[in-house]
DSSP file (Angstrom, degrees, kcal/mol; ACC not computed):
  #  RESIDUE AA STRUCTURE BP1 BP2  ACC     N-H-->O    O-->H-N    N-H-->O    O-->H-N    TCO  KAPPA ALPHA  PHI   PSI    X-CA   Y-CA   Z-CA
    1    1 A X              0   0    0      0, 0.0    15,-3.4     0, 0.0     2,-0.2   0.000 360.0 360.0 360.0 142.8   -7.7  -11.3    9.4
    2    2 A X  E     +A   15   0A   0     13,-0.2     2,-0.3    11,-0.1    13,-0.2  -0.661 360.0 161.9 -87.5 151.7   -6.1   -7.6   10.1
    3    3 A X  E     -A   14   0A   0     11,-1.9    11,-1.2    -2,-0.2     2,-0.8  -0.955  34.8-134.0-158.6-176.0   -3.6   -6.8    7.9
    4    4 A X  E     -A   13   0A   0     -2,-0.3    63,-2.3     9,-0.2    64,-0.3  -0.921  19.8-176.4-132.4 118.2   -2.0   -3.3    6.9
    5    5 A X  E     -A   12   0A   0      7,-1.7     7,-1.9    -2,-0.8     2,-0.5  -0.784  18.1-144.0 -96.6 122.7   -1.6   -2.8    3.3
    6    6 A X  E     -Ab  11  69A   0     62,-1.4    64,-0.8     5,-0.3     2,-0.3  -0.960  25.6-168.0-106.9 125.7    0.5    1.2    1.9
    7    7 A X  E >   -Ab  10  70A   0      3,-1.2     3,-1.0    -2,-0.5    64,-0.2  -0.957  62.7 -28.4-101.1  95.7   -1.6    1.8   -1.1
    8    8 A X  T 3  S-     0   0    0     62,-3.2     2,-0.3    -2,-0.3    63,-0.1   0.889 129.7 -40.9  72.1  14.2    0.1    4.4   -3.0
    9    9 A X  T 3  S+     0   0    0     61,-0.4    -1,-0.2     1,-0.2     2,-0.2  -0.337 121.6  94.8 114.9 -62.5    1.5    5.8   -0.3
   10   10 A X  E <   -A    7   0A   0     -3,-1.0    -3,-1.2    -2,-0.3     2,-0.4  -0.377  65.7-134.8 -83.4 119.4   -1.3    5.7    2.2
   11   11 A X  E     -A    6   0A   0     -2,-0.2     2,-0.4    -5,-0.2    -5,-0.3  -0.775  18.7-163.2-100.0 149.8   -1.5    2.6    4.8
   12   12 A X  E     -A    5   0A   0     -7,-1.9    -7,-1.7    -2,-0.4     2,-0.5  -0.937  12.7-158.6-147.1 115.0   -4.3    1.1    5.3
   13   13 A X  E     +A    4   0A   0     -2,-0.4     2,-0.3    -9,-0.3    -9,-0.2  -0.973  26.3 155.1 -92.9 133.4   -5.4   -1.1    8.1
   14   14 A X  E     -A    3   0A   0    -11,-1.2   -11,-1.9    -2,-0.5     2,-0.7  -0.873  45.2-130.4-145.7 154.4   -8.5   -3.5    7.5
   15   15 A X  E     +A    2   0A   0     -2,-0.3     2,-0.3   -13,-0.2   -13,-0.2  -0.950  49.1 172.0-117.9 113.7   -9.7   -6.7    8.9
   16   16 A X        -     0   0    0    -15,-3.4     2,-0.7    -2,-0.7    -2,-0.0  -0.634  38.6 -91.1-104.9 157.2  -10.4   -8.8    5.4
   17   17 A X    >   -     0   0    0     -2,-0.3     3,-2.7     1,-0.1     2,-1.7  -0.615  36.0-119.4 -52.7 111.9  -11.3  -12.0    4.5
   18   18 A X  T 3  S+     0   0    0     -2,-0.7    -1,-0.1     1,-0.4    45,-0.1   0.372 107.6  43.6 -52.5   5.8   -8.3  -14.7    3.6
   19   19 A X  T 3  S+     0   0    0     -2,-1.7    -1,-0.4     2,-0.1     2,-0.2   0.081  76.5 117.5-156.1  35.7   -9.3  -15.1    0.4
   20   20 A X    <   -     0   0    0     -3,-2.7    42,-0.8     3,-0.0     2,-0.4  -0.822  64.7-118.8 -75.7 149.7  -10.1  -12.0   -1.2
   21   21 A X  B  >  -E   61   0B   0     40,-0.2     4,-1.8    -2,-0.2    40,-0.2  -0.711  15.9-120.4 -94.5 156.8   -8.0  -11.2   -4.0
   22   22 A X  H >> S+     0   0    0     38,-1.7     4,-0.9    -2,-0.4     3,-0.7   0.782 114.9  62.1 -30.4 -68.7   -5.7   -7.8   -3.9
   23   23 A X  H >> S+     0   0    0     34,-2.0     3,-1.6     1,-0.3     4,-0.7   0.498 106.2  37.0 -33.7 -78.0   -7.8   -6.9   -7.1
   24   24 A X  H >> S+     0   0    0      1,-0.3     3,-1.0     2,-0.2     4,-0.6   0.840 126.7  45.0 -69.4 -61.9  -11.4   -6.8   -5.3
   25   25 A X  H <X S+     0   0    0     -4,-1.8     4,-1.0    -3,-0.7     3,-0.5   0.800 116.0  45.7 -62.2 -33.1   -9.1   -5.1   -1.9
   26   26 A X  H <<>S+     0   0    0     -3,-1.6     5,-1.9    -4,-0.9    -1,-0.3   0.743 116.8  45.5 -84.6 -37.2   -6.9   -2.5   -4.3
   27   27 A X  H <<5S+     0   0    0     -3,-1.0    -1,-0.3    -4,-0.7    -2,-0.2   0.324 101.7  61.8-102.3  -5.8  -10.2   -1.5   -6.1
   28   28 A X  H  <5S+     0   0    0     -4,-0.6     2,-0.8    -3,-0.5    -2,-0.2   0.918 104.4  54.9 -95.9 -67.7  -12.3   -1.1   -2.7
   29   29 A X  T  <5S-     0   0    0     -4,-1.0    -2,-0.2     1,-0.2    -1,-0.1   0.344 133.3 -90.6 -63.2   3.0   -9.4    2.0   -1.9
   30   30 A X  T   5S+     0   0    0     -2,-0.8     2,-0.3     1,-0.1    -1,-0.2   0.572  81.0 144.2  93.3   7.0  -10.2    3.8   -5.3
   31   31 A X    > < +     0   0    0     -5,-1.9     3,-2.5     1,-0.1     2,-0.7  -0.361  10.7 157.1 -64.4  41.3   -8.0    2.1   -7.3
   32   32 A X  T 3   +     0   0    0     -2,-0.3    -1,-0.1     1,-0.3    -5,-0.1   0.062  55.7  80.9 -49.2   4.5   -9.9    1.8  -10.5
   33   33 A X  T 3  S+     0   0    0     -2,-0.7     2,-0.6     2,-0.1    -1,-0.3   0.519  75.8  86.6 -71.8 -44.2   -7.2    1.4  -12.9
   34   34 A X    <   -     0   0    0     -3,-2.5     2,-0.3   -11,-0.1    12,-0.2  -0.815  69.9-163.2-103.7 154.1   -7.0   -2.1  -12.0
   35   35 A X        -     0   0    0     -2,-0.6     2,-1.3    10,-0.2    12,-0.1  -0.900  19.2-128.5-116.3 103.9   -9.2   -3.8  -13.9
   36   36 A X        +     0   0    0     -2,-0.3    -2,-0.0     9,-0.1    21,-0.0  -0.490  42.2 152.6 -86.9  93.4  -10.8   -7.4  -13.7
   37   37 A X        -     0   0    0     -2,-1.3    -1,-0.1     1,-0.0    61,-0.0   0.855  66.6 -11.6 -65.4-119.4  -10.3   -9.2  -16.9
   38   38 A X        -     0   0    0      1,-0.0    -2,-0.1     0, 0.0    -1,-0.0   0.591  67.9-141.3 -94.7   9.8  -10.1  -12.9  -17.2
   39   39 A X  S    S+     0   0    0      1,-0.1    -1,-0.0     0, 0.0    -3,-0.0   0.475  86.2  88.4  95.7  -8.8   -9.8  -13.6  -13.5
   40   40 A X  S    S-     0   0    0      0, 0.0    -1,-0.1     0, 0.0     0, 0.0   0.471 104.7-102.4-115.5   1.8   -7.1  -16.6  -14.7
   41   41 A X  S    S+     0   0    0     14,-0.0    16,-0.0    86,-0.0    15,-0.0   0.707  97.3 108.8  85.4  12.5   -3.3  -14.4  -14.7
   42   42 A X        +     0   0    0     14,-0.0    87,-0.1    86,-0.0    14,-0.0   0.850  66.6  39.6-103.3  -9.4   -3.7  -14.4  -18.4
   43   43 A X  S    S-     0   0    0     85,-0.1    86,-0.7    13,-0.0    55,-0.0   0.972  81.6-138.1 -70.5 -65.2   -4.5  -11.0  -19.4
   44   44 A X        +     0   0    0     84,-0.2    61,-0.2    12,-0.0    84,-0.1   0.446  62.9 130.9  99.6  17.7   -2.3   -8.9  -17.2
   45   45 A X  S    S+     0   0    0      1,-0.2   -10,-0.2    56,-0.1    -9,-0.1   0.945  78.4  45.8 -23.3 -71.6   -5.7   -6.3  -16.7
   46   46 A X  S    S+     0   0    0    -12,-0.2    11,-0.4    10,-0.1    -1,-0.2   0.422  80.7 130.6 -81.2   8.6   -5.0   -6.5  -13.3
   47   47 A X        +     0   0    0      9,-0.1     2,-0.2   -12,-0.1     9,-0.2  -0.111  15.9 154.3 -67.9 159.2   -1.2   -6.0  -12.7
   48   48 A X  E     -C   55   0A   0      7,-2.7     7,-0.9     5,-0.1     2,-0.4  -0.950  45.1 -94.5-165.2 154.7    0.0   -3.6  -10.2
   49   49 A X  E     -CD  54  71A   0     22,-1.3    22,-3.1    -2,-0.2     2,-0.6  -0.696  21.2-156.5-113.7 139.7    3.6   -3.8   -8.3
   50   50 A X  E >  S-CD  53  70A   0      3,-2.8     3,-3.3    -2,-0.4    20,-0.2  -0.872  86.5 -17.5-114.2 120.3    4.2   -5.4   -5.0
   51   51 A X  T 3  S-     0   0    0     18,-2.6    -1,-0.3    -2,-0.6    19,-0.1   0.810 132.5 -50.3  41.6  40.4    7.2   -3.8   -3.6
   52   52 A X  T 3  S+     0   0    0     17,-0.3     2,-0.3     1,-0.2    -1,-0.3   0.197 118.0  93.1 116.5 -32.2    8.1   -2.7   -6.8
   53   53 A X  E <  S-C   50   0A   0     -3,-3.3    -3,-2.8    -5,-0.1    -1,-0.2  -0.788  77.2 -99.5-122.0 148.7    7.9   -5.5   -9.0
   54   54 A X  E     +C   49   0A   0     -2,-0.3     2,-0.3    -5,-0.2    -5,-0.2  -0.249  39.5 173.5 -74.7 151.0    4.5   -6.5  -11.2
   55   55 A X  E     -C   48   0A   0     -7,-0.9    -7,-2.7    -9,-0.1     2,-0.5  -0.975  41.5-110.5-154.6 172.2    2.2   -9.0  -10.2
   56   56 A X    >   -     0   0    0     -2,-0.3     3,-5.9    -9,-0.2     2,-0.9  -0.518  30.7-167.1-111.6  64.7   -1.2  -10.2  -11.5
   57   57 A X  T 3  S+     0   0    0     -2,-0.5   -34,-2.0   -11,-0.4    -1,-0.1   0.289  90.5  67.7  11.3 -38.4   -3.8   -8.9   -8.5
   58   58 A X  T 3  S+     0   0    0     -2,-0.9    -1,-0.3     1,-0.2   -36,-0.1   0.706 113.3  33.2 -95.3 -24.0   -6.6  -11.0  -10.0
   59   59 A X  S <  S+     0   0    0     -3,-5.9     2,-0.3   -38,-0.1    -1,-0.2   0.824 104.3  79.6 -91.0 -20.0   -3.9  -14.4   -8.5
   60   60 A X  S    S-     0   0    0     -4,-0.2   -38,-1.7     2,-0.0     2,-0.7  -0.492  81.0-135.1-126.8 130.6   -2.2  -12.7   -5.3
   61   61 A X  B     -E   21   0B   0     -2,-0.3   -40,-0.2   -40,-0.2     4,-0.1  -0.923  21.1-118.4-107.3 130.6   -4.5  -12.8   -2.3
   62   62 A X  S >  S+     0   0    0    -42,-0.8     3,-0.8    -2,-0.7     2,-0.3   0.518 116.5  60.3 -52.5 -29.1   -4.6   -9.1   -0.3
   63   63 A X  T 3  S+     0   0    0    -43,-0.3    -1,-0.4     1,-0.2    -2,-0.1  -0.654  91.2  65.5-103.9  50.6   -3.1  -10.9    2.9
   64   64 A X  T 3  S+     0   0    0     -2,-0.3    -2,-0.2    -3,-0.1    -1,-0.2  -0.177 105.4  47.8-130.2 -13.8    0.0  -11.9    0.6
   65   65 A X  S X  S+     0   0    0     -3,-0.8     3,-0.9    -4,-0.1     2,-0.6  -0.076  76.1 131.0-125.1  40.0    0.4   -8.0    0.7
   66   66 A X  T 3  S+     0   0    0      1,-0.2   -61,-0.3   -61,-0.1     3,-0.1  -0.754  86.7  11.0 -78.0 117.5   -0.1   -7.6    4.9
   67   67 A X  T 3  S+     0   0    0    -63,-2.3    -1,-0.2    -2,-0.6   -62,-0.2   0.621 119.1  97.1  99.7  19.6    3.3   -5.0    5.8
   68   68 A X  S <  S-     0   0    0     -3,-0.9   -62,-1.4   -64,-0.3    -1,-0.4  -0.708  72.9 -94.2-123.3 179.4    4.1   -4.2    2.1
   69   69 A X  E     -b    6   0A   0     -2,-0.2   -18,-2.6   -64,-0.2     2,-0.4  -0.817  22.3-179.3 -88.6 136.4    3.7   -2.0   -0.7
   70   70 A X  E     -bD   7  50A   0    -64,-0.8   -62,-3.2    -2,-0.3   -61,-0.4  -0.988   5.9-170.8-138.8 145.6    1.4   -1.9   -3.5
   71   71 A X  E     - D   0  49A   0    -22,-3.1   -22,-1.3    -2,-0.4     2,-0.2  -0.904   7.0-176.4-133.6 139.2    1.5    0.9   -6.4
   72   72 A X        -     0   0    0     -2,-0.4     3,-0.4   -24,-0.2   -24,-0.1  -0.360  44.9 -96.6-114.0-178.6   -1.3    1.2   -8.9
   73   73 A X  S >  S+     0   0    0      1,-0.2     3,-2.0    -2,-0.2     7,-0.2   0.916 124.6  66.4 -52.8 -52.8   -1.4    3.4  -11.7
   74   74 A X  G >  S+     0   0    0      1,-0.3     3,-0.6     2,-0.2    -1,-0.2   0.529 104.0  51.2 -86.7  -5.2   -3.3    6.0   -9.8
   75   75 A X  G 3  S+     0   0    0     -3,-0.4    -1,-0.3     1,-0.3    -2,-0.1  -0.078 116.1  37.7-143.6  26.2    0.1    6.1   -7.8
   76   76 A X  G <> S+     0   0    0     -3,-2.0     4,-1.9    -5,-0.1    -1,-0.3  -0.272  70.0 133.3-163.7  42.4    2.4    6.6  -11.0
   77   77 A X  H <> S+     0   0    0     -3,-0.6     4,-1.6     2,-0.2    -2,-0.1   0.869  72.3  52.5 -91.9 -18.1    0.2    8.9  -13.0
   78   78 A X  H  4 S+     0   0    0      2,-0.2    -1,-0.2     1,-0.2     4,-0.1   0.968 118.4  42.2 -61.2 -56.4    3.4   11.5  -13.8
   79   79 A X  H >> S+     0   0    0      1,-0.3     3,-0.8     2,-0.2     4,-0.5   0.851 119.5  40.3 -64.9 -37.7    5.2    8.4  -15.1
   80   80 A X  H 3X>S+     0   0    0     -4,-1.9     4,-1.4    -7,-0.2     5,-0.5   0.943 106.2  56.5 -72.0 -41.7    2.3    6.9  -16.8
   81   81 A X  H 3<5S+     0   0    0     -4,-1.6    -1,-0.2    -5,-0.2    -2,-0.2   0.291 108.0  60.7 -84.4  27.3    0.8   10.0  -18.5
   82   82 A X  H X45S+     0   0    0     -3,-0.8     3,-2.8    -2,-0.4    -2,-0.1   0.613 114.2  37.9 -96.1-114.6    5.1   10.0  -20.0
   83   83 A X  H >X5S+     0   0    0     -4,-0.5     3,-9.9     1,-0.3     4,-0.6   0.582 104.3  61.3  14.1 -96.9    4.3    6.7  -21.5
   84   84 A X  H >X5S+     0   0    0     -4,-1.4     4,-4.4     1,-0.4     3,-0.7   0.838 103.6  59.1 -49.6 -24.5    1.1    6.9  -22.7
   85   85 A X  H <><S+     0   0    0     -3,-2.8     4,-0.6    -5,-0.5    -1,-0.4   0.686 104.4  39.9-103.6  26.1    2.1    9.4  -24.8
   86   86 A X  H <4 S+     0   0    0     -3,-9.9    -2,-0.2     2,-0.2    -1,-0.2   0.331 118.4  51.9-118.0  19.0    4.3    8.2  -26.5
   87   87 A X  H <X S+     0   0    0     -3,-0.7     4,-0.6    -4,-0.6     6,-0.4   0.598 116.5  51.8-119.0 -52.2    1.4    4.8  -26.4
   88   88 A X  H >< S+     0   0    0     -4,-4.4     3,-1.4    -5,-0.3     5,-0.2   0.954 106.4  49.2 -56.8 -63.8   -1.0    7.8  -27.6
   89   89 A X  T 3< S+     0   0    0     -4,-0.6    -1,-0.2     1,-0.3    -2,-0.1   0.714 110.0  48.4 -83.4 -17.5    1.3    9.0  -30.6
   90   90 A X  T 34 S-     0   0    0      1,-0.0    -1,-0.3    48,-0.0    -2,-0.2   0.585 111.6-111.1 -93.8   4.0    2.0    5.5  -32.3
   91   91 A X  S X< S+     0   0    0     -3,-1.4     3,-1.1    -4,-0.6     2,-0.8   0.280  78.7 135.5 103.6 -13.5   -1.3    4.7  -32.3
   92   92 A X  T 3   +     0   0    0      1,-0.2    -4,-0.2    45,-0.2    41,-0.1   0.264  61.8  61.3 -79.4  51.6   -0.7    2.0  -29.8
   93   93 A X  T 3   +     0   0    0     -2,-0.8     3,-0.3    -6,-0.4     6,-0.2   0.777  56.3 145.1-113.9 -26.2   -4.0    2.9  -27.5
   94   94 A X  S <  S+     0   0    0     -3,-1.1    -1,-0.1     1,-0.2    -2,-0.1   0.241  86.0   8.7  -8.3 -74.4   -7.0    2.4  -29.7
   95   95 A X  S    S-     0   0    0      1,-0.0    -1,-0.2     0, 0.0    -2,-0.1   0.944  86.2-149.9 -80.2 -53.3   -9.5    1.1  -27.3
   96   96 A X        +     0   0    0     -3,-0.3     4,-0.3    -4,-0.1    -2,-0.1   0.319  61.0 121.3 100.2  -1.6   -7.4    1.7  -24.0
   97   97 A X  S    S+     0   0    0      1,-0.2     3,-0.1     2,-0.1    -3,-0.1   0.518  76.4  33.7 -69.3 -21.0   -9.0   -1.0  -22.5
   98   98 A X  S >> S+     0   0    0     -5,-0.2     3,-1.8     2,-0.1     4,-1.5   0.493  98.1 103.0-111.9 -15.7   -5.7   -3.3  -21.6
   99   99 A X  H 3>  +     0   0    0      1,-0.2     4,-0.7    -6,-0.2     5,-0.2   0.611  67.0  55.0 -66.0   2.6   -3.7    0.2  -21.0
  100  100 A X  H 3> S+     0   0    0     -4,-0.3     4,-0.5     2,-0.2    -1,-0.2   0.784 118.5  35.9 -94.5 -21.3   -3.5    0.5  -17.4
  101  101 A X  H <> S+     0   0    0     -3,-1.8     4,-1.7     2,-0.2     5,-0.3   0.823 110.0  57.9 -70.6 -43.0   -1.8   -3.1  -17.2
  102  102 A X  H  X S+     0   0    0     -4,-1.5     4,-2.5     2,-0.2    -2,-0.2   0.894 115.2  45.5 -64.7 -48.0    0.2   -2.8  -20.5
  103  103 A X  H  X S+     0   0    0     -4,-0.7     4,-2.6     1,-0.3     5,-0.3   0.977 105.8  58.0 -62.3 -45.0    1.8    0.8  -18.2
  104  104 A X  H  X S+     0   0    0     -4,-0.5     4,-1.8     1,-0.3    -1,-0.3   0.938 109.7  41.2 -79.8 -27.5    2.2   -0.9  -15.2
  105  105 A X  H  X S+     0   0    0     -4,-1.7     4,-0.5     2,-0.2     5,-0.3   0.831 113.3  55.1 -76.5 -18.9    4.6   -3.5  -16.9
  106  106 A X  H >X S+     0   0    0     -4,-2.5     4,-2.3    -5,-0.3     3,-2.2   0.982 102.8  50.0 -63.8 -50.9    6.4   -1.0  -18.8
  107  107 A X  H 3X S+     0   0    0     -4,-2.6     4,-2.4     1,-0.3    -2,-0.2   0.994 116.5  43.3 -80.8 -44.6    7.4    1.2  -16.3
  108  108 A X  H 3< S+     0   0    0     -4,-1.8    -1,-0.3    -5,-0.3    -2,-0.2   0.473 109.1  60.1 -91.1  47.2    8.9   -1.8  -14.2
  109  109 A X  H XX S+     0   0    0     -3,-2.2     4,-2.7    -4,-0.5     3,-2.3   0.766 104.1  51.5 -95.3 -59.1   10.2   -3.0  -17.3
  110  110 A X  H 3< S+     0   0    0     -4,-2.3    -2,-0.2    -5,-0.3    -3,-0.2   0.654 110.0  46.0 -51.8 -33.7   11.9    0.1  -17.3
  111  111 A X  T 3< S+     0   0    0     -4,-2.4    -1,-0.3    -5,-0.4    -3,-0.1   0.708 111.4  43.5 -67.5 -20.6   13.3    0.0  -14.2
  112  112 A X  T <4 S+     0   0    0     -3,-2.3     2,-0.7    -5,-0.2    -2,-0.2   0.778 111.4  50.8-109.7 -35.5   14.6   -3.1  -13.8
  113  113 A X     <  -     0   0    0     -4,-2.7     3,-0.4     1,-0.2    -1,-0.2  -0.791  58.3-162.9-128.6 139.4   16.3   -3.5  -17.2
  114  114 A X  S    S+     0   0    0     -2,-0.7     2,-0.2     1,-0.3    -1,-0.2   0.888  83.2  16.9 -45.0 -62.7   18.9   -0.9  -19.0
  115  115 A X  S    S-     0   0    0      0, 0.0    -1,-0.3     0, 0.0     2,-0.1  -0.904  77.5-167.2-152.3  61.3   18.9   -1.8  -22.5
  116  116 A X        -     0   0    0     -3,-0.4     3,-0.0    -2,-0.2    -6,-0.0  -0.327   7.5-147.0 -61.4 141.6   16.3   -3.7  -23.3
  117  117 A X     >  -     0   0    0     -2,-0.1     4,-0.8     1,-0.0     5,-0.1  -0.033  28.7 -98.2 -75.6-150.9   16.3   -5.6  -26.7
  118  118 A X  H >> S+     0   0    0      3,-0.1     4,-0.9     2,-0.1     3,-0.7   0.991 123.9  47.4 -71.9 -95.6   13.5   -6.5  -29.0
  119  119 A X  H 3> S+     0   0    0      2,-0.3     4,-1.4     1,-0.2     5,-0.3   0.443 110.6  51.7  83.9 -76.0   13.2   -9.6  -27.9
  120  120 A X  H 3> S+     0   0    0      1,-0.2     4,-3.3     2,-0.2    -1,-0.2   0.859 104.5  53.3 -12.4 -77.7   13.3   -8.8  -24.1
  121  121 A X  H <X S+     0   0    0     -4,-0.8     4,-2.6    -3,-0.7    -2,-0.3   0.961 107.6  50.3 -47.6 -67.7   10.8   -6.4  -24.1
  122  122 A X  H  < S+     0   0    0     -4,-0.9    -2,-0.2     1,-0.3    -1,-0.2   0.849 114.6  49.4 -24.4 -47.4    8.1   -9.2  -26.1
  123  123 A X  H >< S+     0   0    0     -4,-1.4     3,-1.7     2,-0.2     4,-0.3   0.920 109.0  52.5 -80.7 -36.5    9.3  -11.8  -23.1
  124  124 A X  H >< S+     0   0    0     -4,-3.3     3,-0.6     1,-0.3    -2,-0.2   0.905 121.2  31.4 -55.0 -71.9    8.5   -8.8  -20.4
  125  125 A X  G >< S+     0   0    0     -4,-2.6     3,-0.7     1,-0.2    -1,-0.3   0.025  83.7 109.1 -74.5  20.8    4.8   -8.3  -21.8
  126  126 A X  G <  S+     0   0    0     -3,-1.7     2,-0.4    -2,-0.2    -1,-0.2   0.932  71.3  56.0 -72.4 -20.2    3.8  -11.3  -23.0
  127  127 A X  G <  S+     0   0    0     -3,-0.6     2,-0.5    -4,-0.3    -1,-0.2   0.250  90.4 102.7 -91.0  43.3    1.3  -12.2  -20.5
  128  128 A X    <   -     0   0    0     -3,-0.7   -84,-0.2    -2,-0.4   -85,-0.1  -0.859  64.6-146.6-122.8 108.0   -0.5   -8.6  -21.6
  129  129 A X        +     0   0    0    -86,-0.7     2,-0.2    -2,-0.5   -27,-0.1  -0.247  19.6 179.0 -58.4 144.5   -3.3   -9.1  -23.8
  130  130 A X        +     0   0    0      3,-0.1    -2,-0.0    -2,-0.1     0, 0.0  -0.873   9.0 175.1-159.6 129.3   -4.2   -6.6  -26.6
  131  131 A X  S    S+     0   0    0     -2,-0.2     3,-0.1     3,-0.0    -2,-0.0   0.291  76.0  49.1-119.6  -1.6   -6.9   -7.1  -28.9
  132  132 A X  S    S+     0   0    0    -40,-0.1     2,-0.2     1,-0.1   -39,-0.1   0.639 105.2  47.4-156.3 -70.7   -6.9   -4.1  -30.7
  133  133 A X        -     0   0    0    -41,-0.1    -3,-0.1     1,-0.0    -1,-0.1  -0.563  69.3-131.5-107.6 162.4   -3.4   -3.6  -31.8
  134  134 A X        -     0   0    0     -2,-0.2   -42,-0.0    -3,-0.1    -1,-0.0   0.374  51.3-115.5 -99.9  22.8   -0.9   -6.0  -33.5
  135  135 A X  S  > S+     0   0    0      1,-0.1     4,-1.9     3,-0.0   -43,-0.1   0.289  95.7  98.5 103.2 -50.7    1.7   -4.9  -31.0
  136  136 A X  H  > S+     0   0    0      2,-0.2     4,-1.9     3,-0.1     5,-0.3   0.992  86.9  53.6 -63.5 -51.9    4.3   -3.2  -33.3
  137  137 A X  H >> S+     0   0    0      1,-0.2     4,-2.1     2,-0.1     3,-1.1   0.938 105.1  46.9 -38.5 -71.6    2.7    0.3  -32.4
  138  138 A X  H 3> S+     0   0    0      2,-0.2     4,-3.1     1,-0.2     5,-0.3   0.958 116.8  57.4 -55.6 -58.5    2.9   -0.1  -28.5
  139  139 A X  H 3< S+     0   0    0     -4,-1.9     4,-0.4     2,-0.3    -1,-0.2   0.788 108.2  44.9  22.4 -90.0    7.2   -1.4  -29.6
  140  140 A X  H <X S+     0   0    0     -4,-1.9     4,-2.2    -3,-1.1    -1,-0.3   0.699 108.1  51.1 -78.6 -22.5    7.7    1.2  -30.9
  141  141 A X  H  X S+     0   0    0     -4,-2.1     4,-2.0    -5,-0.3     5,-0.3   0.827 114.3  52.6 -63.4 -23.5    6.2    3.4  -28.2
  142  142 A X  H  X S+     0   0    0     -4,-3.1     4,-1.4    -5,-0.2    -2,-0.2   0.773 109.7  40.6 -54.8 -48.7    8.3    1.4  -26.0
  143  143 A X  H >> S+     0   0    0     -4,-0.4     4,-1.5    -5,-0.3     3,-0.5   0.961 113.4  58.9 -95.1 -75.1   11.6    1.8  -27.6
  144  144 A X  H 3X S+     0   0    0     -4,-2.2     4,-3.0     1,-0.3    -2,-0.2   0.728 106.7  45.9 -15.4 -58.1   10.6    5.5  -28.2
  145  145 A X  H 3X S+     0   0    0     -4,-2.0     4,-2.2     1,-0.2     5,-0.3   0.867 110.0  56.3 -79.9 -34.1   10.1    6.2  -24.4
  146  146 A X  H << S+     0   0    0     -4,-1.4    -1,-0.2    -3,-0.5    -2,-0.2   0.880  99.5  57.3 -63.5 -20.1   13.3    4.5  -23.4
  147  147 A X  H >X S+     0   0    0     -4,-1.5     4,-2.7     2,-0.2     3,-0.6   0.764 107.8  47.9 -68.1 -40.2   15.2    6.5  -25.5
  148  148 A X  H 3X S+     0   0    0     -4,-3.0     4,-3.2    -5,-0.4    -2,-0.2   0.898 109.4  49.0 -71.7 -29.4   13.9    9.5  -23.8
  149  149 A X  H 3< S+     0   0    0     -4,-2.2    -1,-0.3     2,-0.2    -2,-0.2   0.463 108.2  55.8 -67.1   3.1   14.5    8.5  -20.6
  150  150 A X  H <4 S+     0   0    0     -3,-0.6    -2,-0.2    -5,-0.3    -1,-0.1   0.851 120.9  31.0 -87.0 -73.0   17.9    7.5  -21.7
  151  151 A X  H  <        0   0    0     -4,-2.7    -2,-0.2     1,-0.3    -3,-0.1   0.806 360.0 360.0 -64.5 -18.4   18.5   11.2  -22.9
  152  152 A X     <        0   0    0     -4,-3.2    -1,-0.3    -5,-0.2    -3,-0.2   0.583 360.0 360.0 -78.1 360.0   16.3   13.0  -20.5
């Protein structure tokens, strides 16, 4: 099947298989950010935004993204390397192994909603796995970078 994929910017025509998923297609284009985890939409390893909004790569078949957009990390690094330091300075990074998923919902967490609460935020990321941290670091990094984009 043809379809034409913008990765990042760049559009891409291919003739793929119907049932590759975006992960395996996004990661052939040099996308290495996204990640393959557990392979079942529970981690949130793989997420990366379709048109804008996050999805879980590893579930979404690459011909679900034929005449659309798809944005990786590699294709938000000013806006992620914001973030991760302020993911860097509470301590919520230790391993780094979930961060490129953890980023990609934060920043369209950050887009889509003003003011987040507490509470909000928790329901936005739950299906992002962390092994590492209990969670209050990465929070507070959270709340921390919204405030700056609030002031900046």
């Amino acid at each position: 099947m043809v379809v034409t994929i913008t990765v990042n910017g760049t559009k891409y025509t291919d003739d793929i298989s119907p049932d590759l998923p975006l992960l395996d297609y996004v990661r052939s284009k040099g996308c290495l950010s996204v990640k393959r985890g557990c392979e079942t939409s529970n981690c949130g390893l793989c997420t990366v935004h379709l048109d804008g909004k996050p999805v879980l790569s590893c579930s979404v078949l690459a011909v679900r993204a034929n005449g659309r957009q798809v944005t990786t990390l590699e294709g938000l690094e000013e806006e992620a390397r914001a973030f991760g330091a302020f993911l860097a300075d509470e301590g919520g990074e230790q391993c780094g192994f979930c961060s490129p998923g953890f980023i990609m919902n934060v920043l369209a967490m950050a887009h889509e909603l003003s003011d987040p609460t507490d509470e909000e935020i928790r329901e936005y990321l739950a299906g992002n796995l962390c092994r590492c941290t209990g969670y209050q670091s990465q929070l507070r990094a959270i709340r921390k970078y919204l405030t700056s984009k609030k002031e900046g």
